[in-house]
N, C-alpha and C positions, 0 to 999 in steps of 0.2 A: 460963302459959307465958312465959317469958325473953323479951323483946326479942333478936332477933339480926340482926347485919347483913348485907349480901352474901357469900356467901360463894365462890360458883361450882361447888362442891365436887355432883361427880355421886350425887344421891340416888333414892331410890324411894318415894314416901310412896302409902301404902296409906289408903284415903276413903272415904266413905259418898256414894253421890251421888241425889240424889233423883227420886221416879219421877213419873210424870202420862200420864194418862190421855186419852181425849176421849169425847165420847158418855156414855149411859146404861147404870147397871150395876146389877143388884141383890145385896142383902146378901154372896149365896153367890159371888158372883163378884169382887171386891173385891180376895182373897188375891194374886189376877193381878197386882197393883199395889205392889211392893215397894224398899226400898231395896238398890243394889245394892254388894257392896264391889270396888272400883277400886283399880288398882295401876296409878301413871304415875310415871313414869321421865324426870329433864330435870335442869339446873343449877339450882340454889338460887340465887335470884336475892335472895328475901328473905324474910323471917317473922320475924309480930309473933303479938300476941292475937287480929290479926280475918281475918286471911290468910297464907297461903305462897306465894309467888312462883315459878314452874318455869320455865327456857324451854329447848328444845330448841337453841339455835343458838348460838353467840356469835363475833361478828367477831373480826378481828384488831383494828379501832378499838374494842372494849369494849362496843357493841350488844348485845343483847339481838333474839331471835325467837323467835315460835310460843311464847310466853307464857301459860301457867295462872294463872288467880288460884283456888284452892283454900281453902275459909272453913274457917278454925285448927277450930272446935268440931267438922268434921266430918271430921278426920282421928284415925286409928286406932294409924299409927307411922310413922315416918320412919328411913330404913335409908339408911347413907351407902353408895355401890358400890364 
């Protein structure tokens, strides 16, 4: 994946996020336990190789809020809105 820098630009990136459990489970029940795919919606704040930056907010001083860090290998696609 390209290095890219800030860009602001309102996207959708669609991800894998992973599951867990607690307690005791046997073989047959296991399936319960699954990755799920996500679709979150925010400003591109940044993305490299190991992450994608989102944040929901941004001031009139250039701030950044309500920030995602989303790990690059477990996204799916990225759709500009």
């Amino acid at each position: 994946m390209k290095k890219k820098g800030p860009s602001g630009h309102l996207v959708e990136v669609i991800w894998y996020d992973a599951c867990s459990t607690h307690g005791w489970y046997a073989d047959s029940e296991l399936h319960k336990c699954r990755t799920s795919e996500m679709k979150t919606v925010g400003y591109l704040v940044r993305r490299n190789s190991h992450e994608i930056l989102l944040a929901q907010t941004r001031s009139e001083h250039g701030e950044w809020s309500e920030v995602w860090a989303i790990p690059s290998k477990t996204v799916k696609r990225i759709r500009r809105k």
